[in-house]
N, C-alpha and C positions, 0 to 999 in steps of 0.2 A: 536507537530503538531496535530490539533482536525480533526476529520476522523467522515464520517458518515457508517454507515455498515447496509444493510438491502438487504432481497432477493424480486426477481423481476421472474414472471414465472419461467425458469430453471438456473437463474445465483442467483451468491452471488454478490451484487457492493458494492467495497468501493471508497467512494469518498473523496476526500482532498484538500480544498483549500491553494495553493501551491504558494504566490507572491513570485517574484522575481526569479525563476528559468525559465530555458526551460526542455522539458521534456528529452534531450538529456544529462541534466545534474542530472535528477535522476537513480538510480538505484533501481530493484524493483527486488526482489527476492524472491524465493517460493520454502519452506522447509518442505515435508511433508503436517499438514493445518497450516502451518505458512507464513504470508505474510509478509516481512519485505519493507520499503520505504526509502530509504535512498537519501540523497542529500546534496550539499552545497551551500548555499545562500552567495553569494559575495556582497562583498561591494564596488562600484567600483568609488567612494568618497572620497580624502584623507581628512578626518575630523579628530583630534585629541581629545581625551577623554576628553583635558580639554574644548573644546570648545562645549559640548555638555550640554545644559539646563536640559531636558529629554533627555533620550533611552528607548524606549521599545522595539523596533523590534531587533529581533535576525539576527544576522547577521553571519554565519558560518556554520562547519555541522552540521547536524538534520537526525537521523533514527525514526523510529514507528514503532513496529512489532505488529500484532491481529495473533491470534487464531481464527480462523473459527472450525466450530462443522465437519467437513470430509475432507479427504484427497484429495488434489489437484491436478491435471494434469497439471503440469508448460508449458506443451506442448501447453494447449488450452487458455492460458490467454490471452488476450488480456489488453491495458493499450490506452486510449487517454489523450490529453490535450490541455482543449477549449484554447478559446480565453481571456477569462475569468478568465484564472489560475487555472481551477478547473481541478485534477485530479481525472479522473472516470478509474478503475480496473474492469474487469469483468470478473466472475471465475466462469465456470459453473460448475453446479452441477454435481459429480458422482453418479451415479447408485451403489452404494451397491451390491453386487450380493451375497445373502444370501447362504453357504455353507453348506451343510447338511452333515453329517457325519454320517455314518450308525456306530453303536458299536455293534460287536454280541459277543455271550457267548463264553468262551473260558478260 
């Protein structure tokens, strides 16, 4: 599954064009900064393997997991899916909050 991945003011979007599913039939989960997408594209055809000239299209399940560069708030994702098939993830950015440690002598 080919994924586009770039930031937009205060989010990360990853997008993915996604035929043949609905979005009720992916599953998208977020591990730490790992996004994994999973789903399964049915086939709802009784075509027999001898009866096929070409295949190229995949037909079953399919996951994708990226690595983003910070840790996620699975709380705050949101996920659409046009009309188009294209699915857009948007994963705003965490604020870091720099911890300072005093070390004294001792």
């Amino acid at each position: 599954m080919a994924v586009d991945i770039y930031e937009q003011d205060d989010y990360y979007i990853i997008k993915a064009p996604i035929a043949g599913v609905r979005l009720s039939d992916l599953d998208i989960e977020v591990n730490e900064n790992v996004v994994t997408i999973r789903g399964n594209r049915k086939q709802v055809d009784a075509i027999g393997a001898s009866q096929y000239y070409l295949q190229e299209c995949y037909w079953g399940p399919f996951s994708r997991s990226v690595t983003l560069p910070c840790t996620i708030d699975p709380k705050k994702v949101k996920a659409t899916f046009n009309k188009d098939c294209v699915l857009k993830i948007l994963i705003p950015k965490v604020d870091e909050k720099i911890k300072i440690v005093r070390i004294q002598e001792g």
